[in-house]
C-alpha positions, -999 to 999 in steps of 0.1 A, spaced: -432 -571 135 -406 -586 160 -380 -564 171 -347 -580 157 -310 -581 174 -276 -589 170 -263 -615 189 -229 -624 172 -200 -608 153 -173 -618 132 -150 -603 109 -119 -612 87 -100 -577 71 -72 -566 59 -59 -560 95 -65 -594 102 -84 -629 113 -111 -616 138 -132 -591 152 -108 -578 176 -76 -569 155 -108 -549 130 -121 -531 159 -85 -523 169 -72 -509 134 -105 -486 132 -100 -472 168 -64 -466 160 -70 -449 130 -46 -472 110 -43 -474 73 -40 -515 59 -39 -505 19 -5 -512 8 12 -525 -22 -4 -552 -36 14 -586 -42 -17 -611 -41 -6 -610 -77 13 -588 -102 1 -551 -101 30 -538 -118 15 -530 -150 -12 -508 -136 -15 -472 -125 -25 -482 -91 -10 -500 -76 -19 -505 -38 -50 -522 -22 -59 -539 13 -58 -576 9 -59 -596 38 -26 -610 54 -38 -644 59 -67 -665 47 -83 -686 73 -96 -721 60 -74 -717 33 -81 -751 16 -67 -767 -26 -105 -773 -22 -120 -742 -16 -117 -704 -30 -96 -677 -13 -133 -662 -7 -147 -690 8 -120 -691 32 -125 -654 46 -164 -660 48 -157 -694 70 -134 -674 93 -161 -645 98 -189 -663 98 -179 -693 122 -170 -664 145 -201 -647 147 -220 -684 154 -196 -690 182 -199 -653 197 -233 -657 196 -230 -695 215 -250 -709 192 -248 -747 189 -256 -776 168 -294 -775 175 -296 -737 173 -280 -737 134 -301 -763 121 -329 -740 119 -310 -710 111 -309 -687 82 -282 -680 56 -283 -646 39 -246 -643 19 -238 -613 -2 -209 -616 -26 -201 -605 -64 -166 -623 -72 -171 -659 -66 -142 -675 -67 -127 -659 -98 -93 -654 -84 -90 -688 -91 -108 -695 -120 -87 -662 -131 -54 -682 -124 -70 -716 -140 -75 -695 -173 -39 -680 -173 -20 -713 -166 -42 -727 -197 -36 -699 -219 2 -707 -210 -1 -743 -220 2 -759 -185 -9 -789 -175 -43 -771 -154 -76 -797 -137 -106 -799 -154 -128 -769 -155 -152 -786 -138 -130 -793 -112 -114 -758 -114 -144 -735 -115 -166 -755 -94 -167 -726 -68 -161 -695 -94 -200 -682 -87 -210 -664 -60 -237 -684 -46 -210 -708 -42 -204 -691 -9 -238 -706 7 -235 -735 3 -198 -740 17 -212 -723 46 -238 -743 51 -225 -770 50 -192 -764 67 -213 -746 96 -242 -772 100 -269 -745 90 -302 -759 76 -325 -728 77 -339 -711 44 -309 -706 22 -300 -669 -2 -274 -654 -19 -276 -617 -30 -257 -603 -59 -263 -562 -54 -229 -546 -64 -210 -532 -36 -245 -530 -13 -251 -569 -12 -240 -573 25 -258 -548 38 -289 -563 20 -281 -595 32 -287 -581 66 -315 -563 57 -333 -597 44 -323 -615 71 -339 -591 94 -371 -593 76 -374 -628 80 -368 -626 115 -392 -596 122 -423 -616 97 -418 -647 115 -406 -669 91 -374 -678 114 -360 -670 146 -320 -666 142 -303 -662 107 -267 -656 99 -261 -624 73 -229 -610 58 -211 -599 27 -173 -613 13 -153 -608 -16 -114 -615 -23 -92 -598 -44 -92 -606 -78 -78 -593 -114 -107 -588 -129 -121 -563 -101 -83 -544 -98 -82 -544 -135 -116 -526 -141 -117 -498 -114 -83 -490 -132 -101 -488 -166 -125 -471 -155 -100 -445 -134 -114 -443 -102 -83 -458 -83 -62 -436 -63 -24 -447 -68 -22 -438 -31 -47 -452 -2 -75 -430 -8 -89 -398 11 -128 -399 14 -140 -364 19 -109 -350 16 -107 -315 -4 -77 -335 -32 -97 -368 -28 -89 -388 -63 -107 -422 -57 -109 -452 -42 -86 -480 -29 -97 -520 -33 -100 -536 -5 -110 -577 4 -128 -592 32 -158 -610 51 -177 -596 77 -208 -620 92 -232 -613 122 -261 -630 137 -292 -617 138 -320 -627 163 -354 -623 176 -350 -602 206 -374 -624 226 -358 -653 218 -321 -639 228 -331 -626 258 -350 -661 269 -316 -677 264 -296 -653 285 -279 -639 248 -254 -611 249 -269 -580 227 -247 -558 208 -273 -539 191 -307 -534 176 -316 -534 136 -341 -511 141 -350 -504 109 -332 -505 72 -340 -491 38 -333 -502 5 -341 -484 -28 -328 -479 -70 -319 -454 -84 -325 -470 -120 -302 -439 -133 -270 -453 -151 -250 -483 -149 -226 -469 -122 -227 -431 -114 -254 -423 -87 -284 -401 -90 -266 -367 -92 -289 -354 -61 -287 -384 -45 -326 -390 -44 -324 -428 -42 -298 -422 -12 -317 -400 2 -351 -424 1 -331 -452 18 -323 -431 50 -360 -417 53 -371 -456 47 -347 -465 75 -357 -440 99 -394 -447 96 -392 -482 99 -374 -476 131 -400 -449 143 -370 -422 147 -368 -386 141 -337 -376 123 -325 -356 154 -322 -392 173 -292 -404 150 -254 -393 161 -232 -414 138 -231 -423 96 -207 -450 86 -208 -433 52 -204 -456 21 -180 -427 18 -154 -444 -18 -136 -417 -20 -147 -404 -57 -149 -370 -62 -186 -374 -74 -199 -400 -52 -184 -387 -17 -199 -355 -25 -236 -369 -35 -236 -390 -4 -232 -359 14 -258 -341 3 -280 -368 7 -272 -373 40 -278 -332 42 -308 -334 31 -318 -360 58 -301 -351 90 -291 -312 85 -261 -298 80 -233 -306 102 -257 -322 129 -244 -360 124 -208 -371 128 -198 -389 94 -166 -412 87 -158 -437 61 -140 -471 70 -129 -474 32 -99 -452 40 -88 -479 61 -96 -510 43 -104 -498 12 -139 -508 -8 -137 -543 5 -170 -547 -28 -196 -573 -14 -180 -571 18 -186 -535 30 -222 -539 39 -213 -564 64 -179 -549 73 -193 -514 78 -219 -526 99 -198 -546 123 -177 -510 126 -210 -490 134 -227 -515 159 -191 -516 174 -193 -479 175 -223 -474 196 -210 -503 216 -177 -490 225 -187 -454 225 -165 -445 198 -166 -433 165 -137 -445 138 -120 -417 122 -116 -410 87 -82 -413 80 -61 -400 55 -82 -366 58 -63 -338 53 -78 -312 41 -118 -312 46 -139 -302 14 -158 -268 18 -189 -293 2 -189 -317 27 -209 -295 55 -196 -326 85 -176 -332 107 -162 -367 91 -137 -374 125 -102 -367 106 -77 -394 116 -81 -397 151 -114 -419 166 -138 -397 186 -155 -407 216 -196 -406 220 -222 -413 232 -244 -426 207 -283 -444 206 -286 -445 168 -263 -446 141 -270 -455 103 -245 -475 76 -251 -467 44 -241 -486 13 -245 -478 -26 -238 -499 -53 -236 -496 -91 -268 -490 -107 -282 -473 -80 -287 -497 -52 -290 -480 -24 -292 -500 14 -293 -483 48 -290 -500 86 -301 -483 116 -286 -500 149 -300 -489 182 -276 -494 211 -284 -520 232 
């Protein structure tokens, strides 16, 4: 098995186009969910998310989504300096859930309205979410194995995960993996059926927590074959050491109430990268901000590392659950972590709960020294995905 790196980052959030104004809203500790007027909320309990300010590639041609994963993704190939030759051979790993339905969504309501609306075909061409490959693909020149992955709120960090796999059995050298999903109705509308929105930005961890906080995004890296990187002189952020990826197979969408499956894809992790639980510092908890899920990820992560050993924090209270998107949002946060020495806080914390035996870095960032850290994401039905990154 080839040791596998990361070479390349790129990021679009709701704090902006890029990797740089991402890393700088995490180190500052600053909140993006606000009120929502990517289209009218008004009629909902909740009524606040964390869209993005601006779409790059926006295009009449393309989907709000495929626009965020362009941005990212043709950052991460340019961080990386990889050219024309290099991407012909690459890899494309893409996990999303939403498609393009913000469009198809609007398409639908204009119709029901008795406007003059494009065919469907025309309309919904881009609505499903392996859509997303093959914009990429052929926007970005890449003509390596192709894959989307539709995993709930864990398909960019199994996007990684695959991609790293093909890398360490050979199949390819350098592969581009990430996560996106935008904003859309359907999405807002169901967390707020099913009650799990906070009508203020939510509080992971927090004593009062009441639930989560939508969020929208893209988040891309590039992933290469360390011996291959290093022959061409490539910058290293990080390590994937190891990743683990398990089911619950317990309900539709509450977790396994001891958090076995969780708890299985940390061990996986941690033996695939040959490390003793004592050698990780940092979690990038998946850490929603649901009373039952934040405190199941907890003891989970418990169970693994001991309590109160591991310094945990959760990006979501600053971007909200960006869905397909976390995966590869939270692990552009964590390798920048190790990288920069500093962990992102948890904002919003106020009061820690007596359950959560951690310290999960209240509000303000916290500098250390770290050599492993671990990103976990869980999605419904009990898909459970963990990264390892070892600093480079």
């Amino acid at each position: 098995m080839r040791p596998v790196v990361v070479t390349g980052l790129g990021a679009v959030s709701p704090f902006g186009v890029g990797v740089k104004p991402y890393w700088a809203g995490l180190a500052a500790g600053a909140c993006a969910i606000r009120p929502l007027t990517l289209f009218d909320a008004a009629a909902f309990r909740c009524r606040i998310a964390a869209a993005v300010p601006e779409s790059p590639g926006a295009s009449p041609r393309r989907s709000r989504a495929d626009g965020l994963a362009l941005g990212a993704a043709g950052e991460a190939l340019d961080d990386a300096g990889l050219g024309r030759v290099e991407r012909r051979e690459a890899a494309l790993i893409v996990g999303a859930v939403g498609g393009g339905m913000l469009e198809a969504e609007a398409w639908y309501w204009a119709r029901a309205q008795g406007e003059r609306v494009p065919s469907w075909a025309a309309a919904l061409r881009s609505m499903l979410p392996g859509s997303h490959a093959g914009t990429l693909a052929h926007r970005l020149g890449l003509g390596g194995p192709r894959h989307s992955v539709v995993t709930a709120c864990s398909s960019g960090a199994v996007a990684l995960a695959e991609a790293a796999e093909l890398i360490a059995d050979g199949v390819v050298d350098v592969a581009l993996a990430g996560g996106v999903d935008a904003m859309t109705r359907l999405c807002f509308m169901g967390f707020n059926a099913l009650k799990l929105l906070d009508p203020e930005p939510c509080r992971p961890f927090d004593r009062d927590r009441r639930g989560m906080s939508i969020g929208e995004g893209a988040a891309f890296v590039v992933l290469e074959a360390a011996e291959r990187a290093h022959a061409r002189g490539a910058r290293v952020y990080a390590e994937l050491a190891g990743h683990g990826m398990t089911t619950d197979a317990f309900h539709v969408t509450a977790p396994q109430p001891e958090g076995e499956g969780m708890t299985r894809a940390m061990r996986a992790a941690l033996a695939v990268a040959g490390l003793d639980p004592r050698g990780v510092g940092y979690v990038n908890a998946h850490g929603t901000a649901t009373p039952q899920n934040d405190r199941i990820e907890a003891l989970a992560i418990a169970r693994v590392f001991g309590e109160g050993r591991v310094l945990v924090s959760s990006n979501k209270s600053m971007i909200g659950h960006t869905m397909a998107a976390a995966g590869g949002l939270e692990a552009v946060a964590t390798i920048l972590a190790l990288t920069h020495e500093l962990v992102p806080p948890t904002a919003n914390l106020g009061t820690p709960d007596a359950d959560v035996a951690f310290d999960c870095v209240p509000r303000v960032a916290r500098e250390a020294a770290i050599e492993h850290a671990i990103s976990n994401s869980f999605g419904f039905g009990g898909q459970n995905v963990t990264l390892l990154f070892r600093r480079a």
